[in-house]
C-alpha positions as MATLAB code, in Angstrom:
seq = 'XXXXXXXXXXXXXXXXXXXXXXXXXXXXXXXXXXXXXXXXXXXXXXXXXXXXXXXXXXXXXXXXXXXXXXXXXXXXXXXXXXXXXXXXXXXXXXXXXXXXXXXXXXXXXXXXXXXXXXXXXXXXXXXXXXXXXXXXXXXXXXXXXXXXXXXXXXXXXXXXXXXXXXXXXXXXXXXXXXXXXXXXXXXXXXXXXXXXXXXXX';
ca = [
       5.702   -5.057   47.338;
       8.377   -6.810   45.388;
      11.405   -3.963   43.773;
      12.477   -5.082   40.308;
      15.789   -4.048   39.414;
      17.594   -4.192   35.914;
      20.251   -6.832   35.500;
      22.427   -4.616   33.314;
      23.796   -1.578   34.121;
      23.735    0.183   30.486;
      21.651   -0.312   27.612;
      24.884   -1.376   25.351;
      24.482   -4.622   27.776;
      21.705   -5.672   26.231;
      21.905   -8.324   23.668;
      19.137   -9.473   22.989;
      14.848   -8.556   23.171;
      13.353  -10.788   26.216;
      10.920  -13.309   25.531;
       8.157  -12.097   27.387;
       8.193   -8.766   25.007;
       5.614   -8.096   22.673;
       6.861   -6.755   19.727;
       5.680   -3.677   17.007;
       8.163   -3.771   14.354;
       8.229   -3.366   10.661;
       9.857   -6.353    9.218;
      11.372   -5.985    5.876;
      10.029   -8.821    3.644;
      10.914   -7.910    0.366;
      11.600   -4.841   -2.177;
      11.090   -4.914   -5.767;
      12.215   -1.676   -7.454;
      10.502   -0.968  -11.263;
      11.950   -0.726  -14.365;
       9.589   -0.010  -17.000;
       7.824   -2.901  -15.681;
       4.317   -3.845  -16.687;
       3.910   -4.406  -12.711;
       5.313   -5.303   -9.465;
       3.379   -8.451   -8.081;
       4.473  -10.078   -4.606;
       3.138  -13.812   -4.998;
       5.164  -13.990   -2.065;
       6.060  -13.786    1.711;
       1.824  -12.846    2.077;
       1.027  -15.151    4.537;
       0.118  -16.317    7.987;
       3.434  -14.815    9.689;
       1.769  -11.534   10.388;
      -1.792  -10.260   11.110;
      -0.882   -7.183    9.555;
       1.121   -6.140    6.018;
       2.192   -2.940    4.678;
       3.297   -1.854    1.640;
       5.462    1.283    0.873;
       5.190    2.453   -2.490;
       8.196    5.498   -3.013;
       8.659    7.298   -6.245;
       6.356    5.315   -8.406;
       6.842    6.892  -11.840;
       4.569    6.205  -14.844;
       5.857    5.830  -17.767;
       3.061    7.534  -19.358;
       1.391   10.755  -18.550;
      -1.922   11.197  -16.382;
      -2.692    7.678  -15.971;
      -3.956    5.605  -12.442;
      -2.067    4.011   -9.857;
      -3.571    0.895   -8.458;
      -3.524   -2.818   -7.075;
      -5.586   -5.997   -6.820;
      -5.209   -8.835   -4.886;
      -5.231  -12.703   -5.855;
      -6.484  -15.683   -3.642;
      -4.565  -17.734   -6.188;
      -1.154  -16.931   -6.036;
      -1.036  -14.390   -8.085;
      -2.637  -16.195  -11.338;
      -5.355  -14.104  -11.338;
      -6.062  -10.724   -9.423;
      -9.725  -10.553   -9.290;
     -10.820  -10.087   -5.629;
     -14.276   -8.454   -5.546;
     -13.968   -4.969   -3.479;
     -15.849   -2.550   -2.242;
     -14.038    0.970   -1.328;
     -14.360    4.834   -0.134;
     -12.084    7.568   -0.944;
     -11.426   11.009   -0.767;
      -8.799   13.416   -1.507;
      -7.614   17.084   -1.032;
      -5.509   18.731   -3.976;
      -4.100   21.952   -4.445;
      -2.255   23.554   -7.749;
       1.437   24.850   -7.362;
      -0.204   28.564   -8.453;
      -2.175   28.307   -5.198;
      -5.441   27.805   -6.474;
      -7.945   25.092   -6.879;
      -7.515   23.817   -3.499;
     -10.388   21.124   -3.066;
     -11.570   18.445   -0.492;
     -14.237   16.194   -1.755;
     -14.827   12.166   -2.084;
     -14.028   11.042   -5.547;
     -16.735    8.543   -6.538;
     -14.166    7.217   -9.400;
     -12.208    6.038   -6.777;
     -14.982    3.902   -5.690;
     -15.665    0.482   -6.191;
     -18.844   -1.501   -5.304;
     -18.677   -5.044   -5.599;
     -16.386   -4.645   -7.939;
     -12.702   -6.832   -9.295;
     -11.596   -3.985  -11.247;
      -8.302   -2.903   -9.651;
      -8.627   -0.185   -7.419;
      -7.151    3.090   -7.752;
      -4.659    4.298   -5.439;
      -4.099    7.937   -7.029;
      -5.048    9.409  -10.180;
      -3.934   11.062  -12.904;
      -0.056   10.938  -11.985;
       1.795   12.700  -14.207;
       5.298   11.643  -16.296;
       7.504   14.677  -15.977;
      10.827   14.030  -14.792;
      10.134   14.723  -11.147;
       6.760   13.469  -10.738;
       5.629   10.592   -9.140;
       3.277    8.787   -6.374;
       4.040    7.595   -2.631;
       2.454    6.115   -0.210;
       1.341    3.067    1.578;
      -1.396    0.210    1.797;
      -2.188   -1.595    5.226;
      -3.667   -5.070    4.639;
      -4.355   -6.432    7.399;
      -5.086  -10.197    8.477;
      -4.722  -11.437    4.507;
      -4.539  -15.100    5.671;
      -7.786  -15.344    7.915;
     -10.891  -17.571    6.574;
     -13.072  -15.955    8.780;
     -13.277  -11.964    7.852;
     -13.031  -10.176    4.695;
      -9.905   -8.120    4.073;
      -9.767   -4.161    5.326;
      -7.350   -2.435    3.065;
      -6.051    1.251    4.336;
      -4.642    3.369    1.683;
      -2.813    6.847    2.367;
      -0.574    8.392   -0.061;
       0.509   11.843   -1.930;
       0.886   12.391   -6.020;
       2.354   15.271   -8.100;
      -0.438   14.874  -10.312;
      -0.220   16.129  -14.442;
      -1.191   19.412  -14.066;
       1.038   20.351  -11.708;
      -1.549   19.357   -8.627;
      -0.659   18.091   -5.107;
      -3.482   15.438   -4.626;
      -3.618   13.633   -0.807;
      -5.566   10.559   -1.126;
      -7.207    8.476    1.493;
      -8.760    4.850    0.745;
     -10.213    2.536    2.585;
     -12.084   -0.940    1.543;
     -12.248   -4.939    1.860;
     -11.538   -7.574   -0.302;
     -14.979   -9.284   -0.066;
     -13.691  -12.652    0.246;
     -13.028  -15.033    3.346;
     -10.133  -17.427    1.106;
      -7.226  -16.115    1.798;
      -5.269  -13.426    0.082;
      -1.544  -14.223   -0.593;
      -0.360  -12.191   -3.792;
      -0.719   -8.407   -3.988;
      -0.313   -6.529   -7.228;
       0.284   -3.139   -8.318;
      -0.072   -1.558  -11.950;
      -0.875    1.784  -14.127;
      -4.062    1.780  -15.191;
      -2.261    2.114  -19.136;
       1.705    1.880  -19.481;
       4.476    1.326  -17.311;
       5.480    1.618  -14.149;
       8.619    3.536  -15.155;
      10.338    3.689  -12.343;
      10.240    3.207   -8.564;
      10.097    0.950   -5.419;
       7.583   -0.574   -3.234;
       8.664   -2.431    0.093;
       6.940   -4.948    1.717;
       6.700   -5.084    5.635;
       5.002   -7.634    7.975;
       4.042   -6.155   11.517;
       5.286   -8.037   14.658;
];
Protein backbone atom coordinates (compact mmCIF):
# COMPACT_ATOMS: atom_id res chain seq x y z
CA UNK A 1 0.00 0.00 0.00
CA UNK A 2 1.09 3.33 -1.34
CA UNK A 3 2.12 6.18 1.93
CA UNK A 4 0.95 9.67 0.98
CA UNK A 5 2.86 12.29 2.49
CA UNK A 6 2.13 16.16 2.62
CA UNK A 7 4.25 18.35 0.40
CA UNK A 8 4.34 21.19 2.92
CA UNK A 9 5.55 21.11 6.12
CA UNK A 10 3.06 23.78 7.86
CA UNK A 11 -0.27 24.82 7.06
CA UNK A 12 0.98 28.67 6.49
CA UNK A 13 2.54 26.81 3.22
CA UNK A 14 -0.46 26.43 1.77
CA UNK A 15 -1.57 28.82 -0.82
CA UNK A 16 -4.01 27.77 -2.37
CA UNK A 17 -7.35 24.93 -2.10
CA UNK A 18 -6.38 21.82 -4.53
CA UNK A 19 -8.40 21.11 -7.38
CA UNK A 20 -9.55 17.86 -6.59
CA UNK A 21 -11.38 19.45 -3.29
CA UNK A 22 -14.90 19.66 -3.01
CA UNK A 23 -15.90 22.61 -1.50
CA UNK A 24 -18.86 23.76 1.37
CA UNK A 25 -18.55 27.37 1.64
CA UNK A 26 -20.82 30.28 2.05
CA UNK A 27 -20.09 32.68 -0.66
CA UNK A 28 -21.01 36.20 -0.07
CA UNK A 29 -23.10 37.40 -3.07
CA UNK A 30 -24.53 40.44 -2.04
CA UNK A 31 -25.92 42.58 1.10
CA UNK A 32 -28.52 45.11 0.95
CA UNK A 33 -29.06 46.83 4.32
CA UNK A 34 -32.83 48.72 4.77
CA UNK A 35 -33.64 52.02 5.22
CA UNK A 36 -37.18 52.60 5.58
CA UNK A 37 -37.41 50.75 2.46
CA UNK A 38 -40.65 49.49 1.01
CA UNK A 39 -38.45 46.16 0.39
CA UNK A 40 -35.26 44.54 -0.29
CA UNK A 41 -35.54 42.56 -3.69
CA UNK A 42 -32.36 40.64 -5.14
CA UNK A 43 -33.21 40.47 -9.03
CA UNK A 44 -29.80 39.41 -8.90
CA UNK A 45 -26.80 36.96 -8.57
CA UNK A 46 -29.99 34.01 -8.27
CA UNK A 47 -28.82 31.80 -10.67
CA UNK A 48 -27.27 28.63 -11.95
CA UNK A 49 -23.81 29.17 -9.98
CA UNK A 50 -25.06 27.31 -6.98
CA UNK A 51 -27.54 24.45 -6.25
CA UNK A 52 -28.15 25.95 -3.07
CA UNK A 53 -28.89 29.86 -1.74
CA UNK A 54 -29.25 31.28 1.58
CA UNK A 55 -30.39 34.25 2.82
CA UNK A 56 -29.54 35.88 6.24
CA UNK A 57 -31.96 38.26 7.36
CA UNK A 58 -30.30 40.22 10.82
CA UNK A 59 -32.13 42.89 12.67
CA UNK A 60 -35.03 43.37 10.37
CA UNK A 61 -36.95 46.23 12.00
CA UNK A 62 -40.49 47.27 10.98
CA UNK A 63 -41.24 50.39 10.80
CA UNK A 64 -44.60 49.79 12.08
CA UNK A 65 -45.78 47.84 15.01
CA UNK A 66 -47.08 44.07 14.96
CA UNK A 67 -47.01 43.60 11.36
CA UNK A 68 -45.58 40.24 9.13
CA UNK A 69 -42.33 39.50 7.83
CA UNK A 70 -42.28 37.77 4.52
CA UNK A 71 -40.96 37.05 0.86
CA UNK A 72 -42.04 35.88 -2.59
CA UNK A 73 -40.22 34.85 -5.34
CA UNK A 74 -40.38 35.95 -9.17
CA UNK A 75 -39.65 33.72 -12.30
CA UNK A 76 -39.48 37.08 -14.05
CA UNK A 77 -36.83 38.96 -12.75
CA UNK A 78 -38.29 40.42 -10.22
CA UNK A 79 -41.33 42.17 -12.24
CA UNK A 80 -43.69 40.32 -10.57
CA UNK A 81 -43.46 38.07 -7.34
CA UNK A 82 -46.25 35.72 -7.71
CA UNK A 83 -44.91 32.13 -7.41
CA UNK A 84 -47.74 29.81 -6.31
CA UNK A 85 -46.63 28.05 -2.82
CA UNK A 86 -47.62 25.71 -0.70
CA UNK A 87 -46.05 25.77 3.05
CA UNK A 88 -46.02 24.28 6.82
CA UNK A 89 -45.06 26.05 9.86
CA UNK A 90 -44.84 26.00 13.36
CA UNK A 91 -43.53 27.96 16.13
CA UNK A 92 -42.75 27.98 19.93
CA UNK A 93 -43.11 31.43 21.88
CA UNK A 94 -42.68 32.36 25.27
CA UNK A 95 -43.46 35.94 27.13
CA UNK A 96 -40.50 37.76 28.96
CA UNK A 97 -42.88 37.29 32.39
CA UNK A 98 -42.38 33.54 31.84
CA UNK A 99 -45.65 32.61 30.86
CA UNK A 100 -47.54 31.65 27.81
CA UNK A 101 -44.97 29.36 26.61
CA UNK A 102 -46.63 27.52 23.52
CA UNK A 103 -45.65 25.02 20.69
CA UNK A 104 -48.25 24.59 18.07
CA UNK A 105 -48.44 24.86 14.00
CA UNK A 106 -49.82 28.18 13.01
CA UNK A 107 -52.25 27.54 10.14
CA UNK A 108 -51.85 31.48 9.21
CA UNK A 109 -48.58 30.71 8.33
CA UNK A 110 -49.82 28.36 5.81
CA UNK A 111 -50.26 28.66 2.32
CA UNK A 112 -51.96 26.20 -0.11
CA UNK A 113 -51.60 26.86 -3.59
CA UNK A 114 -51.30 30.06 -2.85
CA UNK A 115 -49.01 33.57 -4.47
CA UNK A 116 -49.68 35.52 -1.49
CA UNK A 117 -46.26 36.18 0.07
CA UNK A 118 -45.45 33.97 2.71
CA UNK A 119 -44.89 34.83 6.16
CA UNK A 120 -41.67 34.42 7.73
CA UNK A 121 -42.63 35.68 11.41
CA UNK A 122 -45.48 37.45 12.73
CA UNK A 123 -46.49 40.12 14.53
CA UNK A 124 -42.89 41.77 14.98
CA UNK A 125 -43.02 44.49 16.99
CA UNK A 126 -41.45 48.36 16.47
CA UNK A 127 -39.89 49.18 19.80
CA UNK A 128 -36.49 50.33 19.65
CA UNK A 129 -34.87 46.97 20.23
CA UNK A 130 -37.10 44.71 18.49
CA UNK A 131 -36.66 43.02 15.48
CA UNK A 132 -36.58 39.58 13.34
CA UNK A 133 -33.54 37.20 12.28
CA UNK A 134 -33.12 34.46 10.58
CA UNK A 135 -32.53 32.65 7.40
CA UNK A 136 -34.19 31.08 4.17
CA UNK A 137 -32.49 28.06 2.26
CA UNK A 138 -33.59 27.94 -1.39
CA UNK A 139 -32.27 25.47 -2.84
CA UNK A 140 -31.74 24.52 -6.67
CA UNK A 141 -33.76 27.98 -7.85
CA UNK A 142 -32.47 27.51 -11.44
CA UNK A 143 -33.59 23.79 -12.16
CA UNK A 144 -36.57 23.16 -14.83
CA UNK A 145 -37.10 19.94 -13.55
CA UNK A 146 -38.30 20.18 -9.63
CA UNK A 147 -40.26 22.66 -7.83
CA UNK A 148 -38.45 24.86 -5.33
CA UNK A 149 -38.03 23.60 -1.40
CA UNK A 150 -37.74 26.69 0.67
CA UNK A 151 -36.38 26.15 4.51
CA UNK A 152 -37.16 28.90 6.81
CA UNK A 153 -35.72 29.16 10.52
CA UNK A 154 -35.65 32.29 12.38
CA UNK A 155 -36.36 34.11 15.95
CA UNK A 156 -38.65 37.51 16.55
CA UNK A 157 -39.12 39.78 19.62
CA UNK A 158 -42.61 39.86 18.81
CA UNK A 159 -45.13 43.13 20.09
CA UNK A 160 -46.04 41.94 23.19
CA UNK A 161 -42.96 41.36 24.45
CA UNK A 162 -42.96 37.45 23.08
CA UNK A 163 -39.95 35.33 21.96
CA UNK A 164 -41.55 33.47 18.92
CA UNK A 165 -39.09 30.55 17.11
CA UNK A 166 -40.45 29.89 13.78
CA UNK A 167 -39.87 27.02 11.48
CA UNK A 168 -41.12 27.00 7.66
CA UNK A 169 -40.85 24.87 5.16
CA UNK A 170 -42.54 24.87 1.45
CA UNK A 171 -42.01 24.89 -2.53
CA UNK A 172 -42.48 27.27 -5.03
CA UNK A 173 -44.81 25.14 -7.24
CA UNK A 174 -43.23 25.99 -10.38
CA UNK A 175 -40.52 24.16 -12.63
CA UNK A 176 -39.37 27.91 -14.57
CA UNK A 177 -36.83 29.02 -12.84
CA UNK A 178 -36.67 31.32 -9.89
CA UNK A 179 -34.09 34.19 -10.13
CA UNK A 180 -35.38 37.24 -7.94
CA UNK A 181 -36.22 36.83 -4.25
CA UNK A 182 -38.12 39.46 -2.34
CA UNK A 183 -38.72 40.37 1.11
CA UNK A 184 -41.42 42.88 2.62
CA UNK A 185 -43.77 43.80 5.80
CA UNK A 186 -46.91 42.69 5.33
CA UNK A 187 -47.98 46.87 5.93
CA UNK A 188 -45.07 49.58 6.28
CA UNK A 189 -41.51 49.60 6.14
CA UNK A 190 -38.82 47.70 6.58
CA UNK A 191 -37.21 50.23 8.94
CA UNK A 192 -34.16 49.04 9.35
CA UNK A 193 -31.85 46.05 8.86
CA UNK A 194 -29.77 43.69 6.60
CA UNK A 195 -30.20 40.58 4.72
CA UNK A 196 -27.09 38.79 3.05
CA UNK A 197 -27.14 36.69 0.30
CA UNK A 198 -24.90 33.47 0.13
CA UNK A 199 -24.49 30.82 -2.64
CA UNK A 200 -23.23 27.31 -1.32
CA UNK A 201 -20.10 25.77 -3.00
Amino acid sequence: MALNFANNNSLSAITAKPSGLAGGGLNLISTQTASSSANLSFTSGIDSTYKEYVFKFINIHPASDNVNFTFNMSVDSGSNYNVTKTSNAFLASHSESGSGGALADDPGWQLAQSTNFQIINEAVGADNDQSVSGYLHLFEPSSTVFVKHFIIRNSSYNQSNLEFDGYVAGYGNTTSAINAVQFKMSSGNIGSGVIKLYGIS
